[in-house]
C-alpha positions as CSV (number, residue, x, y, z in Angstrom):
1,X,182.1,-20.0,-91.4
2,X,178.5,-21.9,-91.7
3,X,178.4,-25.4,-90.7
4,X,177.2,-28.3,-93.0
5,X,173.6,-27.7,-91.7
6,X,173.8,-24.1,-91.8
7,X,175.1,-24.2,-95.2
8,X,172.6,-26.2,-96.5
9,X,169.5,-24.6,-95.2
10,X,171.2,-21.9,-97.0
11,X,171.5,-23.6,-100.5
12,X,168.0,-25.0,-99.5
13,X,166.6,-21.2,-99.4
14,X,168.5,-20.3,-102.4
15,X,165.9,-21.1,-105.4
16,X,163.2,-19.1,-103.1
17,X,165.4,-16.1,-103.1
18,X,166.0,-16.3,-107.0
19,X,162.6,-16.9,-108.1
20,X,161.4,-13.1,-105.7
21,X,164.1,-11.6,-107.4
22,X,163.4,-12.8,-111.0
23,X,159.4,-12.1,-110.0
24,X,160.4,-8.6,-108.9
25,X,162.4,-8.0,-111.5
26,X,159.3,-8.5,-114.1
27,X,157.3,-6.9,-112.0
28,X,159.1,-3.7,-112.1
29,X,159.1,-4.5,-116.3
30,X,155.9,-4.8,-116.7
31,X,155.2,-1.7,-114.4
32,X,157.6,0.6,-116.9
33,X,156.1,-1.7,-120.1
34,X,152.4,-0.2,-118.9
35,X,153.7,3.3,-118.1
36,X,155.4,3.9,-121.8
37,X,152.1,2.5,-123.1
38,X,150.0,5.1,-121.4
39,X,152.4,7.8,-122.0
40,X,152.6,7.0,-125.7
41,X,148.9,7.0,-125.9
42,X,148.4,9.9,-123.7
43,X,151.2,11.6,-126.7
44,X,149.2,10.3,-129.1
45,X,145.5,12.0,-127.6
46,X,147.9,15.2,-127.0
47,X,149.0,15.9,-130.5
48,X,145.1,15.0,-131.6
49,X,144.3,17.8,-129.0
50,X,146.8,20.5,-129.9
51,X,146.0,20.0,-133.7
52,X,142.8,21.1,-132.9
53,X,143.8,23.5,-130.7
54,X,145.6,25.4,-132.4
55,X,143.4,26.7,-134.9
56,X,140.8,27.8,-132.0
57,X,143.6,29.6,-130.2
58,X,144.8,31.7,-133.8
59,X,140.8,32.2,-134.0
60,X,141.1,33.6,-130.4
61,X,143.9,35.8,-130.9
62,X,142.3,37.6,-133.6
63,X,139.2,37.9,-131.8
64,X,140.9,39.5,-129.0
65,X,142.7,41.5,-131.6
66,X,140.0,42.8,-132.5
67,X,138.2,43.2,-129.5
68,X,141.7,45.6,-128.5
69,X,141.3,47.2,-132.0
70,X,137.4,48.1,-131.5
71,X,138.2,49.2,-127.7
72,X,140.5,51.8,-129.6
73,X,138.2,52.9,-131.9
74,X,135.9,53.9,-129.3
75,X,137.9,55.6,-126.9
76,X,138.9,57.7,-129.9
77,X,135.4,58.7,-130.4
78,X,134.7,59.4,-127.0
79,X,137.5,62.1,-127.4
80,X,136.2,63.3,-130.8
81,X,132.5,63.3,-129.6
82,X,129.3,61.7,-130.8
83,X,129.5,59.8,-133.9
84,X,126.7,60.5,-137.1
85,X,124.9,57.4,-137.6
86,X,125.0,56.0,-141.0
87,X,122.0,57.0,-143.6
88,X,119.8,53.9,-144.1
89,X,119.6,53.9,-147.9
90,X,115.5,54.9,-149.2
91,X,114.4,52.8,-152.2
92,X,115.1,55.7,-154.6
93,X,119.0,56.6,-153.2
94,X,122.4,56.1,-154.9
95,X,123.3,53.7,-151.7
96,X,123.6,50.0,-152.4
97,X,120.8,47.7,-151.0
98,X,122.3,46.9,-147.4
99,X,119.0,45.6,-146.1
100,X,118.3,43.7,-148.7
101,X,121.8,42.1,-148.4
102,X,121.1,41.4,-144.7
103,X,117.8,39.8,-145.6
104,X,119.4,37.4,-147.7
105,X,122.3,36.7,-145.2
106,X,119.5,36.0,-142.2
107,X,118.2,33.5,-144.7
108,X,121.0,30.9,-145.4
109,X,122.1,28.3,-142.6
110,X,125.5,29.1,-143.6
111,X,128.2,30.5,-146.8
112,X,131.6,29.5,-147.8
113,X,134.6,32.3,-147.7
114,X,138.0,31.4,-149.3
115,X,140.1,34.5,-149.3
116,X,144.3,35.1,-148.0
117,X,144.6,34.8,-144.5
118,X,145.4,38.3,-144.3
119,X,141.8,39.4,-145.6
120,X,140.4,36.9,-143.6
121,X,142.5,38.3,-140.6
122,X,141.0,42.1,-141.6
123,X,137.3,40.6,-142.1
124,X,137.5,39.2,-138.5
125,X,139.2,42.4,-136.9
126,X,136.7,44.3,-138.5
127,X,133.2,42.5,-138.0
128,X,133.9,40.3,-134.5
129,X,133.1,43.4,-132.4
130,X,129.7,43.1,-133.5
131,X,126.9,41.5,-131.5
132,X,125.9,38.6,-134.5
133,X,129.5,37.4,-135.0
134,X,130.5,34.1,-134.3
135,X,133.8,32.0,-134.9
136,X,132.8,29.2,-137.6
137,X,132.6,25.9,-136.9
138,X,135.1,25.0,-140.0
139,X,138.3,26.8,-140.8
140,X,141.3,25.3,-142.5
141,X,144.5,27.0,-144.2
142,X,146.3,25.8,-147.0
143,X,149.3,27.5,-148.9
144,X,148.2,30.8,-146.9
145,X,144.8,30.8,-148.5
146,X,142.0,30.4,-145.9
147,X,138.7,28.2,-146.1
148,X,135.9,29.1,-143.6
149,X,132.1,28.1,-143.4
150,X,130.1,31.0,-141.5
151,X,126.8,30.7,-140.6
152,X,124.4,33.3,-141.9
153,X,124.1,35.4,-138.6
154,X,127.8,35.8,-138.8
155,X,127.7,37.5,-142.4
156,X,124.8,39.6,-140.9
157,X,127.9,41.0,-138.3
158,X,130.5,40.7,-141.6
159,X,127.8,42.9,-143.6
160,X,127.5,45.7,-141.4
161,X,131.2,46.3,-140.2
162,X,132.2,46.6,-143.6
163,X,128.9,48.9,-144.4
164,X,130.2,51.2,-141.7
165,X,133.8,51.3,-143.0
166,X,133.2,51.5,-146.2
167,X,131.4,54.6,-145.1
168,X,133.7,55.9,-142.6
169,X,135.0,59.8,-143.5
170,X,138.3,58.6,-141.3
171,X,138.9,55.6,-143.2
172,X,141.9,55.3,-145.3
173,X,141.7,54.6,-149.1
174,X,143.0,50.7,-148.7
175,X,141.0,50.1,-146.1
176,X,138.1,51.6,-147.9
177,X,138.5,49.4,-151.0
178,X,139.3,46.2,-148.7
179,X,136.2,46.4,-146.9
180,X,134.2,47.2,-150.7
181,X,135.5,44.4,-152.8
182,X,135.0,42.1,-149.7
183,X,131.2,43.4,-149.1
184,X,130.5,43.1,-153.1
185,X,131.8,39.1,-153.2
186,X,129.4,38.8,-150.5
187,X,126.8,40.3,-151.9
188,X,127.3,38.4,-155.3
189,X,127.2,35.3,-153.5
190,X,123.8,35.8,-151.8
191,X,122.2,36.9,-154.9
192,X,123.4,33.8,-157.1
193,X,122.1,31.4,-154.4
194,X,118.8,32.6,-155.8
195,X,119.5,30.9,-159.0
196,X,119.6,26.7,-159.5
197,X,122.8,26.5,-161.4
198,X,126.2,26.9,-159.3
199,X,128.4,29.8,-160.0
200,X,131.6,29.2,-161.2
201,X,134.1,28.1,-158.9
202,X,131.7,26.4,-156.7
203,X,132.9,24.7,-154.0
204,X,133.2,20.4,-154.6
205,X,130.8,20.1,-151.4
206,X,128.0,21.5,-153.8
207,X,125.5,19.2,-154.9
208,X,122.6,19.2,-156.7
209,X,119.9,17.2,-154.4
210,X,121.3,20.0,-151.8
211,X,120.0,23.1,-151.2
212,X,122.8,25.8,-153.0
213,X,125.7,27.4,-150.6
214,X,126.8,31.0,-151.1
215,X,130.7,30.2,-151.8
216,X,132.3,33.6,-151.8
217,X,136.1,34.0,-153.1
218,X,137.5,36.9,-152.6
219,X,140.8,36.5,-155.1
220,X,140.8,38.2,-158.4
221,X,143.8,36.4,-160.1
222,X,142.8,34.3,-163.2
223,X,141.8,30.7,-163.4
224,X,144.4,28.2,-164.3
225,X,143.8,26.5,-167.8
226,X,143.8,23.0,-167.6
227,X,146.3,21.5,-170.7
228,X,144.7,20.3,-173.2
């Protein structure tokens, strides 16, 4: 047992020990206090991150995709032999004015595509082989249908892949007519921009102190009527 004195150096000493242990003890809270903050802000900058993230990784599947498809389609040429070129239409031919179409698309900073995400998926396979296509800057998806701003060069790459499938003797009949009602929107699009008035349709960015956007929809169902 302690004597009186040893006792009472102990009970002197006491208070001391407390107060390191209390000290500690928020020490060690304040440590874990700062740690959930980081991690709840590091969540936070995470799920900013992937939200963005994920709509460049879908845009890089399909570009793969279509890198894969495009690899296909020319091994399978190799093995049939050289390919014709296509006819560049004369001013007096049947064909429809592909150069002028290009023209106009090398002249615009940039158009508006809404179409299903499945056309969007085919315009992508079919035209991101080519050496002007680039991913946009904007695409968002709502209720499957896809809204994407495309900078002119782009549509130059868009233009021809669906020129060359549109005349493609292999090409199957729904492919064929894809790749035609897409190329015609397109093509309506970059003529109206030549007018002042906006198309039906247009898209709510438009305004009239701004220089007109070529906003091509590519979705034939009818308009719904507002009740009167």
């Amino acid at each position: 047992m302690f004597g009186k004195g040893r006792l009472s150096e102990k009970l002197d000493e006491l208070p001391c020990i407390i107060t390191r242990a209390v000290q500690d003890g928020l020490t060690g809270i304040r440590d874990k206090l700062d740690n959930a903050h980081s991690a709840a802000r590091d969540a936070s900058n995470s799920a900013a991150s992937a939200s963005r993230g994920v709509n460049d990784l879908r845009l890089e599947i399909q570009r793969l995709g279509a890198e894969v498809t495009n690899l296909r389609a020319a091994i399978k040429t190799l093995h049939a032999g050289p390919a014709e070129a296509h006819p560049i239409a004369g001013p007096d031919s049947a064909e429809d004015d592909f150069d002028t179409l290009l023209g106009l698309a090398a002249g615009i900073a940039y158009a508006e595509i809404t179409c299903h995400r499945d056309t969007w998926d085919f315009l992508v396979t079919q035209s991101s082989g080519g050496r002007h296509f680039r991913l946009p800057g904007f695409v968002e998806e709502d209720d499957c249908i896809v809204n994407a701003d495309v900078s002119g060069r782009t549509l130059i790459a868009v233009l021809d892949a669906l020129w060359r499938v549109r005349h493609a003797p292999d090409a199957d009949p729904g492919t064929r007519h894809l790749a035609t009602k897409i190329y015609g929107r397109i093509g309506d699009a970059l003529r109206q921009i030549e007018t002042s008035e906006p198309e039906p349709g247009r898209s709510p960015k438009f305004r009239r102190d701004q220089p007109p956007v070529a906003h091509i929809v590519i979705d034939d169902r009818p308009a719904v009527q507002a009740n009167s």
